[in-house]
N, C-alpha and C positions, 0 to 999 in steps of 0.2 A: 494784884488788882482783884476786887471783891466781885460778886456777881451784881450786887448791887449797884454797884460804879459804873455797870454795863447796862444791867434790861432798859427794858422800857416800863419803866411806871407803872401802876393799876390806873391813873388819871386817863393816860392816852390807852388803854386798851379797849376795846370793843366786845364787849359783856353782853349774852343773849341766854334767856329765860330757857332750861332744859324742855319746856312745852310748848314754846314759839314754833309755829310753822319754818320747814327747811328753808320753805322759801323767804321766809321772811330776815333769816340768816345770810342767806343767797345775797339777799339785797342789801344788807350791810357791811358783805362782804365788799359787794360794788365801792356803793357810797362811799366808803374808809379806804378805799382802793388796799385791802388789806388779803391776804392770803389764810388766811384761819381767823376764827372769833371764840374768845373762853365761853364756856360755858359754864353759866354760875351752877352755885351748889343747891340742891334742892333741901338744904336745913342745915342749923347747924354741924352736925358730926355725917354729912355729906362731903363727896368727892367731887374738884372742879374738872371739866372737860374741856375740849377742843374738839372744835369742826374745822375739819382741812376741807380745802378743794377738794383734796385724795376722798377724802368720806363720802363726800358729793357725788363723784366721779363714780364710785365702787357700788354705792346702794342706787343711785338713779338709773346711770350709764349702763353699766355693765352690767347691773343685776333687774333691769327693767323697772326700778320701784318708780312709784307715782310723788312726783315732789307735792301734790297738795294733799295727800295723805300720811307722809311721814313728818313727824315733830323731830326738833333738833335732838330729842332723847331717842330716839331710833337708833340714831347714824352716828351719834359723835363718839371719840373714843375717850373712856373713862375709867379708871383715874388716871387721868393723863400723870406721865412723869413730867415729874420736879423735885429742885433743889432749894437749898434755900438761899437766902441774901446773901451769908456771911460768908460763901465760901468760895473757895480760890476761883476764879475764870478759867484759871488752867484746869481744872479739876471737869469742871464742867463743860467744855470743849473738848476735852480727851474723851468724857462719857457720850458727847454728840457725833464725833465721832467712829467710834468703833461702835454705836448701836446703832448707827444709819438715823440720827433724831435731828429734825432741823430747828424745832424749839423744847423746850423747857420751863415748865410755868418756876413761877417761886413763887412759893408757898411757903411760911412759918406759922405754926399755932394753927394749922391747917387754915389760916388767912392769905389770899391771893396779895399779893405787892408788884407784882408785874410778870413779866416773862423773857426770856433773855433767846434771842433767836441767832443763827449761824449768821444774818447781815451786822447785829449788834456790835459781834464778836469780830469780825472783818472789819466792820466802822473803825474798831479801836488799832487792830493792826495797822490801817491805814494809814491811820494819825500818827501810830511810830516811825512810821516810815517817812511821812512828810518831815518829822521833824528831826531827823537824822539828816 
């Protein structure tokens, strides 16, 4: 099974401007009741990001930063790793595994097309199993 048989879409992700206030990240995090938001690219031959909770957590929490002073280009990590569409699931679960990674963007022609998260990857076990 491909990775693309897996992610989740570029339609259903939730895409925030690298200069958007954290908080305003924060709040789409709610809204989408989503755990990280990509962070698009600031030009063409630019790198996409991700804002985790963990980001959040680490520049607010822990490091005292002021959330209406830092933009989501502060805090997010970047270039986030990824893989692309066409390749095995297995491949890409054994790398989420042994690197501690809970998603994955995919990216081809350095174009986002979605992102493939450890529930994705579980969804589909699941389903093997149901239908066994």
């Amino acid at each position: 099974m491909l990775v693309e048989e897996v992610m989740t879409p570029r339609e259903r992700l939730v895409v925030v401007s690298p200069m958007a206030p954290v908080r305003e990240a924060l709040e789409l995090m709610r809204e989408h009741k989503v755990k990280a938001v990509i962070v698009d690219k600031n030009g063409p031959h630019g790198a996409y990001g991700l804002v985790t909770f963990k980001n959040v957590l680490q520049s607010i929490v822990a490091e005292d930063g002021d959330i209406d002073l830092l933009n989501v280009y502060d805090i997010m990590s970047s270039p986030s790793i990824s893989v692309s569409r066409k390749l095995e699931m297995k491949y890409a679960a054994r790398m989420m595994v042994q690197n501690s990674i809970k998603r994955l963007l995919v990216i081809d022609d350095n174009e986002l097309h979605g992102i493939l998260t450890m529930t994705d990857i579980i969804g589909v076990v699941l389903e093997g199993m149901e239908r066994s």
